[in-house]
N, C-alpha and C positions, 0 to 999 in steps of 0.2 A: 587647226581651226582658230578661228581671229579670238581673241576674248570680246568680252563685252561690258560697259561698265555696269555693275547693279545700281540701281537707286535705292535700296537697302541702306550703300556704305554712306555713311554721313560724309557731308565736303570738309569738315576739320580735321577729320580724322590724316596723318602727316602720311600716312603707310598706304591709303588707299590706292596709289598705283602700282608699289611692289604688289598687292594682293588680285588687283585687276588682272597682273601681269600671270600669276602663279595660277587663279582659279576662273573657271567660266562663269561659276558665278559669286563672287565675292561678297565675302560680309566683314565686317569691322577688323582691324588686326589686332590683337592682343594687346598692343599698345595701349591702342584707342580705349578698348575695354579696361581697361586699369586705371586710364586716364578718367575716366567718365565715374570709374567704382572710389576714384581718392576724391574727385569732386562732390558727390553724396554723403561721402564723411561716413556711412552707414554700408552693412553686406546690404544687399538686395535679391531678390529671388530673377530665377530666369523668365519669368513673365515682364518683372520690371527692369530687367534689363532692358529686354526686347524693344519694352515703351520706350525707355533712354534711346534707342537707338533705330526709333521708327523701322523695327523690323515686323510687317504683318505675315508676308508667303510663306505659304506651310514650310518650302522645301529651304529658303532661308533661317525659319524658325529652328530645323534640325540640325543646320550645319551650323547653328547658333549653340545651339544644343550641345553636340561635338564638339564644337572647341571648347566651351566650358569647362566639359570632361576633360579636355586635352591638358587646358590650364592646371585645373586639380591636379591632375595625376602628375603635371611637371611641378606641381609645386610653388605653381603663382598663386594661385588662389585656393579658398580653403572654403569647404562649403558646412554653414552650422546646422544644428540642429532644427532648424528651424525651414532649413532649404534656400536658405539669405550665402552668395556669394562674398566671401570677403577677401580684401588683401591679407595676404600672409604676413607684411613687414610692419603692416596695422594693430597686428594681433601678436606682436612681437615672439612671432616663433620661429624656430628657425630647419631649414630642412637642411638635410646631408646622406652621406653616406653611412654605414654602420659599419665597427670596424671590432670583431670579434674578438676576446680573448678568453685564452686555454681555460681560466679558471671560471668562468662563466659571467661576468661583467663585461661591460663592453664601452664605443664610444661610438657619439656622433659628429662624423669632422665636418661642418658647414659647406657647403656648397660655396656661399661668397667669402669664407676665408676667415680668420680669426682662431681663439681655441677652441678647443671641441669641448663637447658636452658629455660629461660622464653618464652613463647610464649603468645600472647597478643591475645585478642578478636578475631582480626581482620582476625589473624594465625588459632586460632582453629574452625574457620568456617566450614574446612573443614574436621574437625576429632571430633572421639567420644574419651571421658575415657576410656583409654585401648588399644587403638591402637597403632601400632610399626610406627614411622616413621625417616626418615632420614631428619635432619636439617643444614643448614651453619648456622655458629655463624652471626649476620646479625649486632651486636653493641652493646654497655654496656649502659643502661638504669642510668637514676639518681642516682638510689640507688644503683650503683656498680655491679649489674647484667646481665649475658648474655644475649642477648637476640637473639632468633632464628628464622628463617624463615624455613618453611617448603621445603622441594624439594621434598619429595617421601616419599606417604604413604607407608609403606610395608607390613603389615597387620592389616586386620580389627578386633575386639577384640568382638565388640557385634551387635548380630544378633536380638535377641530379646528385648524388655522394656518393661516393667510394670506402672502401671501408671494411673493417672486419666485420660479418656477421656471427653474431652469437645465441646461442637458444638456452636461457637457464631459464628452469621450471615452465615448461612451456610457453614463454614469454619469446618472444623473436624481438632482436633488434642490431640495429648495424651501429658500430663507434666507427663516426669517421675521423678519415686521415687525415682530413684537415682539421688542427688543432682549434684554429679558431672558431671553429664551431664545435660549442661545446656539449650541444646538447644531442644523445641517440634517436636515432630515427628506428619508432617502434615497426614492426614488420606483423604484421594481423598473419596469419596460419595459413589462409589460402594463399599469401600472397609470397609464400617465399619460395617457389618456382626452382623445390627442391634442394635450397643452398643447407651445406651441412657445416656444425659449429666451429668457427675458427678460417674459413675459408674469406678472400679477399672479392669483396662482392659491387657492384653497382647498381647502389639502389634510386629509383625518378620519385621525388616525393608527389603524394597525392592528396596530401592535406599539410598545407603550410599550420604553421606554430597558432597558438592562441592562447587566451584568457583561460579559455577551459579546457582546452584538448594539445597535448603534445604533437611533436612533428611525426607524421604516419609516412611512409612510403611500402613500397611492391622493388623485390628482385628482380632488375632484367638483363642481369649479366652474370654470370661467376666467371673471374679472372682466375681462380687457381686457388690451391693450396701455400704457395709460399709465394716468392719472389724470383722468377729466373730473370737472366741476364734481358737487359730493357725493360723489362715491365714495372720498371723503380720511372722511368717517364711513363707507359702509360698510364700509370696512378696518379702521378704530379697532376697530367693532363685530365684527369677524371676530378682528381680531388677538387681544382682550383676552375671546374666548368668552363676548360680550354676549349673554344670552337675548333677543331677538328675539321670535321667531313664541308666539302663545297657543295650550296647545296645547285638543287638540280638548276635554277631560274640562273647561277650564276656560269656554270657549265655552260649553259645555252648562251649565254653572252658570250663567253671568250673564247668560246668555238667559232666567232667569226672573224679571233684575230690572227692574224700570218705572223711569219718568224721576222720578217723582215718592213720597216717604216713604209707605207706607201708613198710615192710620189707627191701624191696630192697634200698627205699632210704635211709637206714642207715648205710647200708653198706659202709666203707672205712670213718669213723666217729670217733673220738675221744668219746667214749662212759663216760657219767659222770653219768650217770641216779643215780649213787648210793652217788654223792652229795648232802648234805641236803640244793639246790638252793629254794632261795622262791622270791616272787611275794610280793611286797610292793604297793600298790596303793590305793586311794579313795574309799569310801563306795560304790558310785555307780559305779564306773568302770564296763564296761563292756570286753574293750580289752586288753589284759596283753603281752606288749612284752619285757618287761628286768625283769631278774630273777638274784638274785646276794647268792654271798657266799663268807665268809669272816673267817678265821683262822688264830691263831698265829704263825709265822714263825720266829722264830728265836727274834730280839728286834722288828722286822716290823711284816707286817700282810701280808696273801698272799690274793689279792679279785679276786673274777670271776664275770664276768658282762657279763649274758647272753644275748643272742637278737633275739627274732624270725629269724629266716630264712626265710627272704621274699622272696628273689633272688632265692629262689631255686623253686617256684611256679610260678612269675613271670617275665618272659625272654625276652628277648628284641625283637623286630618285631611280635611280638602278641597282638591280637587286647587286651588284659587286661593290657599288659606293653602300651599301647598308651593311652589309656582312662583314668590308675593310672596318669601320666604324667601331661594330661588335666585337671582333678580336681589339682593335684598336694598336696594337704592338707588336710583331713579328716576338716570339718568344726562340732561345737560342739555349736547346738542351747543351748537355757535352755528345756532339756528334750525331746532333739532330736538330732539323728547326719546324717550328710552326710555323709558316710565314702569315702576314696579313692580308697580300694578294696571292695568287694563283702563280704557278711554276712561267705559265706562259709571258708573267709583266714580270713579275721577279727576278727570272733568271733571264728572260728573254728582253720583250720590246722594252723594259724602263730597267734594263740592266745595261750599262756604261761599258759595253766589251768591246776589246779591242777592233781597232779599225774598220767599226760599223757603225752608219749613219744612224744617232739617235738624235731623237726629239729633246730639247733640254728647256729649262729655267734657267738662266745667267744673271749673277751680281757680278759686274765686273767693278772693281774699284780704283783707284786711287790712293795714295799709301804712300807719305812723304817719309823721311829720312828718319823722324823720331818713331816711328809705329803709329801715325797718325793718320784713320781714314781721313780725308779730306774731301773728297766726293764719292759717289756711286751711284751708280743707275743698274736698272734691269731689265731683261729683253729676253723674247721667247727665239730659240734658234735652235739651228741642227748642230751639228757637229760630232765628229769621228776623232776617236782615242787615239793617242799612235803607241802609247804603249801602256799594258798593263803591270804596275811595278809591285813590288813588295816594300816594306817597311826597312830589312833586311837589305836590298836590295838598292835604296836610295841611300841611308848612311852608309853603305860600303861605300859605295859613288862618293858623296858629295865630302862624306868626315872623314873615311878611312884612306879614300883615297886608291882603291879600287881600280889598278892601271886595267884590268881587262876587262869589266862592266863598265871601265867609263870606254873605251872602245865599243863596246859595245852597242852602247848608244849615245854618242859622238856627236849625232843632231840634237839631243833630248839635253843633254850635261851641261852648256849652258844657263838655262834656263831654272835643271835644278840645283845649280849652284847660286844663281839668284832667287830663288824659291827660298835656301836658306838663310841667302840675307836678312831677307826679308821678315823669316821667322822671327829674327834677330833682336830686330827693328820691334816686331810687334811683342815680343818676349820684355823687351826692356821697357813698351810702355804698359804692358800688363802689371810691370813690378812697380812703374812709376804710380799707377792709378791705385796701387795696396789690393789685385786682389789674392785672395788667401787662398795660399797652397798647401793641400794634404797628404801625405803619403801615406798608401794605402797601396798595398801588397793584392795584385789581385792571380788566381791559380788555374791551372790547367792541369787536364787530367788526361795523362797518356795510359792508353789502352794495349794491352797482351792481347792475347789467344781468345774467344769465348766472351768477350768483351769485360777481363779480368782488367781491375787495374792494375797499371803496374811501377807505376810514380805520382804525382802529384809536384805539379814544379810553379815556380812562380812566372811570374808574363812581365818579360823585361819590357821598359818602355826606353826606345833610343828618341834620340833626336827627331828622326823622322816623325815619330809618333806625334811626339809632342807639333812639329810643323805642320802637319794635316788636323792637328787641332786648334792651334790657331791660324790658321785660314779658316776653317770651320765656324771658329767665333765670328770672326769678322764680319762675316756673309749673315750669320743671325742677327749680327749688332743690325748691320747694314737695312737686312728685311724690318726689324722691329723698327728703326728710323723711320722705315717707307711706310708702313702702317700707319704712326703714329703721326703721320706726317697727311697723309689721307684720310685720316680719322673715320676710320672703314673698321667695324666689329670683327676682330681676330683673338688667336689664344697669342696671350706671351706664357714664356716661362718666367717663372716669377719664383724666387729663393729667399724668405725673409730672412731677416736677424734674430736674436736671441729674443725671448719672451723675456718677462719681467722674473717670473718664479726661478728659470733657468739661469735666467743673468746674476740673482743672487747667489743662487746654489753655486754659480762658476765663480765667481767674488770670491765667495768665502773657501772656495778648495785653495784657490790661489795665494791667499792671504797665508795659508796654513805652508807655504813653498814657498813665503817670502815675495811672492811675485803681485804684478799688478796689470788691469786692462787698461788702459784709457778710452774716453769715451763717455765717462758718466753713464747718467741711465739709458743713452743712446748709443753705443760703440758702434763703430763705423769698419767696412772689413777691412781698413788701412790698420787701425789697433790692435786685431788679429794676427793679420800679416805681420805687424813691428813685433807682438811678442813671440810668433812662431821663431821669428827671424832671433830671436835673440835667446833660443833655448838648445839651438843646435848641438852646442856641446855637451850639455846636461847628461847624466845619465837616465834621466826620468822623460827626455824628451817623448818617449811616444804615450807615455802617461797622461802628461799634459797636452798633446796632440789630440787624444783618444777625448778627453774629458773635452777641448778646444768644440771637436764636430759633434759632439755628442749636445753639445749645448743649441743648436742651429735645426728648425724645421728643415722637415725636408720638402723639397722642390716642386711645385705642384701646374696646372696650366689653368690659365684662366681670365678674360677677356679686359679684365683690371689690369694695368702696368702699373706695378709698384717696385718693379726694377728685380734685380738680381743680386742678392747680397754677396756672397761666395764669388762671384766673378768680378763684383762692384762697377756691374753696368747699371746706369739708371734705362735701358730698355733694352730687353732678351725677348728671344724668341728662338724656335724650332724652326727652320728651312730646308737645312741638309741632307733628310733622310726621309724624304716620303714614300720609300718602298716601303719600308718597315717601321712608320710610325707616324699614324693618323692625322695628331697636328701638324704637321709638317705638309700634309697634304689639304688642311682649310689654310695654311697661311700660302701655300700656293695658289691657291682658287681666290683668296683676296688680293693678290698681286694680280693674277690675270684680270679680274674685275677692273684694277685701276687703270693696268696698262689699255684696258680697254675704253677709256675713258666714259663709261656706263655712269649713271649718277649712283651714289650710296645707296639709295630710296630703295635700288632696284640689285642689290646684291641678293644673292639668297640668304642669309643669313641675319639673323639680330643678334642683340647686344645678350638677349636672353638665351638664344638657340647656343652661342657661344659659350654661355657659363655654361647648361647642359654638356655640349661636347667637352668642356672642359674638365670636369666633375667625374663625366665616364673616361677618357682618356688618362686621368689620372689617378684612375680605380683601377684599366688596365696595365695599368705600368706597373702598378705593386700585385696584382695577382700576377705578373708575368715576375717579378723578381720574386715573388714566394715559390711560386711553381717549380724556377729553377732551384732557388737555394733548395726546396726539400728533394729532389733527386741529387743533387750533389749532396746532401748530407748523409742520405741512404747509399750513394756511391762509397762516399769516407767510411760509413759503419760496417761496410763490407770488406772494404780494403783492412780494415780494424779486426776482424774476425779471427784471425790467425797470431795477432801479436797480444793477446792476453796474458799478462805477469808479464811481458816487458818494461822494460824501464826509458821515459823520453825525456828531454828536458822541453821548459814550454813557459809561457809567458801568459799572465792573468790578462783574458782579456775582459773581465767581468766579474763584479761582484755586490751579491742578491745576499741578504737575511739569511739564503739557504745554500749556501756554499760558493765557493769560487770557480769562474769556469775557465779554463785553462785550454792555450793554443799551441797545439804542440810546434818545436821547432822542424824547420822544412818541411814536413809532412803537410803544414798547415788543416790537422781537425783538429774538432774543436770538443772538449767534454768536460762535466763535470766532477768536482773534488765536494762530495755533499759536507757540509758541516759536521755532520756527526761524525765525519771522516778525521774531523782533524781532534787527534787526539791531547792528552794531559790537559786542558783548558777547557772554559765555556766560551764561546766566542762571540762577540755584539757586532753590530750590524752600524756602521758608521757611514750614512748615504750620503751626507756632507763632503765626506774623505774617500768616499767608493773605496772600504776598507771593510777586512773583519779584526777586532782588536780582541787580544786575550785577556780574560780576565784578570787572573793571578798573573801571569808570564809577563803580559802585555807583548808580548809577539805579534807581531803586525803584516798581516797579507792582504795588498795592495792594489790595484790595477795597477797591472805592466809588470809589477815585479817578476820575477824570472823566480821558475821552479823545476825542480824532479820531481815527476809523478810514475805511478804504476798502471798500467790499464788492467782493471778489474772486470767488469762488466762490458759486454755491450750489446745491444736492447733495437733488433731489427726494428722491432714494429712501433714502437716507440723513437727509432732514430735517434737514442742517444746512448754514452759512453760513460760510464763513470771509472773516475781515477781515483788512488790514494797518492798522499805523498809518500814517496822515496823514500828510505833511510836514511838516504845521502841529504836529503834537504835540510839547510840552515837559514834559521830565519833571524832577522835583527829585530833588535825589542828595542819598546817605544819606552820611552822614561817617562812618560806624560800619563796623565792617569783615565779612565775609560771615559767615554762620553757620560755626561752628564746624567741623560736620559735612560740611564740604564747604571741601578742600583748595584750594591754589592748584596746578593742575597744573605739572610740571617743563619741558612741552613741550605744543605747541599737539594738544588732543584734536582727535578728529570732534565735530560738534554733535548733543548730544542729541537721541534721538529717539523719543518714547514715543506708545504708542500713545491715541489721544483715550479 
């Protein structure tokens, strides 16, 4: 059906044709309305809206109406007491996310970036982990911190918990498993649908938090009496409100798609099919979406970095683009995944498998002799795999030198021996541009009988690895250029540098090691990079490593490019993985937009809808890395069950007021050595030094130092372990005298005792 224009929408208004284009009968766009609400200087009611925007028709009035709502609840606009519309950044407050923690305080991290705002006990009464809410900055707390008071929830994040229920003195209530939330969800007597004390339950809350009333919820699950083998992931997936089930409207969509690309959609395609593109990935991969090829061009190399074409099955206002959305991230148990699309695009049509016609997105670039992109373009095409490799499989090839795989594929081997060059190339201008490199150990859990563990091993990274990751960068530098170059609303990834608070705190550990940043009160990751580089020998290196990333936000998406600190590109972004992760599939819908030569005006998307997706995207990233770590932690405390009074040696990787927590060697888990554990001393808490120091002894236990401990405890439902030290353990004393802040008592105290 054609559209038509309203005479409602005012002619200034800039957006008036994206909105002609999207509704039949359009009214002002959000914009416009903000634009109109900063020029009045003053909130206004929705009647005097209305009049600003010569809107009289009933049925214009309500969609007037509706969007207003819309604004509110996203957090543009904020409506007072009075029923007066106002701008949100008028009334200097700020909305975000809410990010729970165990002991009952919490934070608000901004939606447009900056630090978060503490919110105190007393605040998050009324809110769960996860929720959107709008905050005034309310004062700066001792330690230099905002701190917030709530004005308006804006949305609620979790509907259901998981959890132990318990019944003491006829009182019903569930403690859930997810720690950041910290408050029980009381269970009224009709409603607990016969769950008995101590049993592992899922409860749907039925009265969110408040001022006056706790969070209520109804039993509509018992999972069991204890833990059998997998139900340590169903719990993660309950706990952290993993989307699960597909629902019916999405079923009915991708029931109409086949195994195999149609004819038709290849049509008007850059056809490569007869490129020898391949597929580098993990032994067990099951989803393949970037396929690469690399040739010698002249003194550079020319590379193609293919990408499923997810956008072209998934499109926007379809119930499968809404639900990719809401998971936002393929989540990846040990030995299980939650994907974000449906088996049929994941594994099948926007799965990169061998020599089958798929649908792609292509960066092909340009890449002189120093590792310098020098041009790229992009182009929608077909093209067929010719072979599906391993990681394993390419370094035998191209480093080890592999006489019978390189037979083996005799056409392909060429190419990935210039592939490696090339890595080469880009390796050495990665190191010329300073960006800072981490080592970090990451593990893999091999499985027995019953789904016992029965090792826990590290995840070597070769050569290869690292080649598929830069090409990888490349292709995001490359997309984040074209964006930024189109000046078209998309997410980058975005990685700041050190705050200010954190930049002293890392100063002054450094100082205490002799050592120094450069940089001033701005460091750049090239002064990073220069002191990582120059600690290698050290014995302390991964101390100061550990303290190094510990100082650095972490990485978040959002329609602001203010570069990538940690890679030290001034423009990052997501392109490579739109199977399994949502940005990556708007910064493909932006590229198709441009390639399409469409005006801006007429994208779907704004500058606003983008911070939204961006906000929830990188909400779901970190419930998908909690989700995981807490089954692998529940994985380690089981594989832990049987070595109680053993003896490991292990390495601090942490240390709290209330003990040190310790990484065992090889094994890599992780537990605690509580304070009151460490005996003959009282021990002070040195967070300057991420130290505990001995009173009398002055015995000093460190991050990174290396220790023997004993496994004492270990604490299923809880998921944690505590250790004492070994006998065998020897510790070096500090000559220096305790911190400052911490007196010599007159008389012998009680021993510390804080809570984990």
């Amino acid at each position: 059906m054609k559209k038509k224009q309203s005479t409602t929408t005012p002619n200034q208004d800039p957006h008036a044709g994206r909105e002609a284009s999207k509704y039949e009968r359009p009214i002002a766009s959000r914009e416009y309305i903000m634009e109109c609400l900063a020029a009045e200087g003053v909130p206004l009611s929705q009647e005097q809206i209305a009049t600003e925007l010569k809107i009289q028709d009933e049925q214009d009035l309500e969609a007037l109406r509706r969007r207003l709502k819309a604004m509110e609840r996203d957090g543009q606009l904020i409506r007072n007491r009075r029923g007066g519309y106002g701008l949100v950044q008028k009334m200097d407050l700020v909305r975000g996310r809410v990010i729970g923690h165990p002991d009952g305080f919490g934070f608000l991290a901004p939606e447009e970036g900056g630090d978060d705002l503490f919110l105190s006990a007393r605040e998050m009464r009324v809110l769960l982990h996860g929720d959107r809410a709008m905050a005034r900055v309310s004062g700066i707390d001792r330690r230099g911190r905002r701190e917030g008071a709530i004005v308006e929830v804006l949305e609620r994040n979790t509907t259901r918990v998981v959890g132990r229920f318990y019944c003491e003195q006829g009182i019903g209530f569930v403690s859930p498993d997810n720690k950041r939330i910290s408050q029980d969800i009381v269970i009224p007597a009709d409603q607990q649908a016969g769950a008995a004390h101590g049993q592992i339950v899922m409860a749907e809350i039925i009265a969110q938090p408040s001022a006056y009333a706790k969070t209520t919820g109804k039993i509509v699950e018992i999972l069991g009496d204890h833990m059998a083998p997998g139900m340590e992931i169903d719990v993660a997936i309950r706990a952290h409100n993993l989307p699960l089930e597909w629902p019916m409207q999405v079923e009915s969509e991708i029931a109409r798609l086949g195994a195999e690309v149609p004819e038709q959609a290849k049509q008007g395609r850059e056809d490569i099919r007869t490129l020898p593109l391949v597929t580098i990935d993990g032994a067990d991969a099951r989803d393949f979406d970037d396929a690469v090829f690399c040739e010698r061009e002249g003194k550079g190399w020319r590379l193609l970095v293919a990408i499923a074409d997810v956008s072209s099955y998934v499109v926007p206002g379809t119930a499968l683009d809404a639900e990719a959305r809401l998971r936002g991230t393929s989540v990846y148990f040990p030995q299980r995944v939650i994907p974000m699309l449906p088996e049929v695009l994941s594994n099948g049509l926007c799965s990169i498998n061998p020599h089958t016609d798929r649908l792609c997105m292509v960066c092909e670039m340009k890449v002189n002799s120093a590792g310098k992109v020098e041009r790229h373009r992009f182009f929608e095409g077909v093209m067929r795999s010719h072979a599906r490799l391993t990681y394993d499989e390419v370094a035998a090839m191209v480093i080890e030198g592999d006489t019978a795989l390189g037979q083996k594929h005799a056409s392909l081997l060429p190419h990935l021996q210039e592939l490696h060059a090339l890595y080469q190339a880009l390796r050495h201008a990665r190191d010329q541009r300073g960006a800072v490199d981490f080592e970090t150990t990451e593990t893999r859990i091999i499985f027995g009988a019953q789904r016992k563990i029965e090792s826990i091993v590290p995840v070597v990274r070769n050569d290869a690895h690292k080649l598929i990751e830069e090409c990888m960068i490349a292709a995001n530098v490359a997309a984040a250029e074209f964006l930024l170059g189109h000046k078209i609303p998309a997410l980058y990834r975005v990685h700041e540098g050190p705050g200010a608070e954190k930049l002293t705190d890392l100063r002054g550990f450094l100082a205490e090691l002799g050592l120094s940043l450069g940089g001033g009160d701005k460091p750049e990751p090239k002064h990073y990079a220069k002191l990582l580089g120059s600690i290698q020998e050290r014995p302390d290196t991964h101390l100061i490593q550990t303290v190094l990333l510990r100082s650095l936000a972490q990485a978040v998406y959002t329609p602001d490019n203010t570069g990538h600190f940690g890679l030290a590109l001034e423009g990052y972004t997501h392109f490579t993985s739109p199977i399994r992760r949502y940005p990556d599939l708007l910064v493909h819908r932006a590229i198709r937009h441009c390639l399409s030569r469409q005006a801006i005006a007429k994208f779907d998307y704004t500058h606003d809808a983008m911070q939204s997706h961006g906000e929830h995207c990188s909400m779901t990233e970190r419930r998908a890395d909690e989700a995981t770590r807490d089954a692998v932690t529940w994985l380690k405390c089981e594989y832990m069950m049987d070595k109680i009074g053993e003896e490991f040696d292990g390495v601090i990787c942490g240390v709290t007021s209330f003990g040190l927590f310790v990484e065992l060697k090889d094994i890599y888990v992780e537990g605690l050595v509580h304070v009151t554990a460490l005996n003959n001393d009282y021990y002070h808490f040195d967070a300057g030094k991420h130290r505990l120091l001995g009173e009398r002894t002055h015995t000093v236990y460190r991050l990174a130092d290396k220790i023997r401990i004993k496994v004492m405890r270990v604490n299923m439902d809880d998921r944690k372990m505590d250790f004492e030290l070994a006998q065998t353990t020897v510790k070096t004393k500090d000559k220096g005298q305790p911190p400052q802040q911490e007196k010599k008592p007159k008389s012998r105290p009680k021993r510390r005792r804080s809570k984990r």
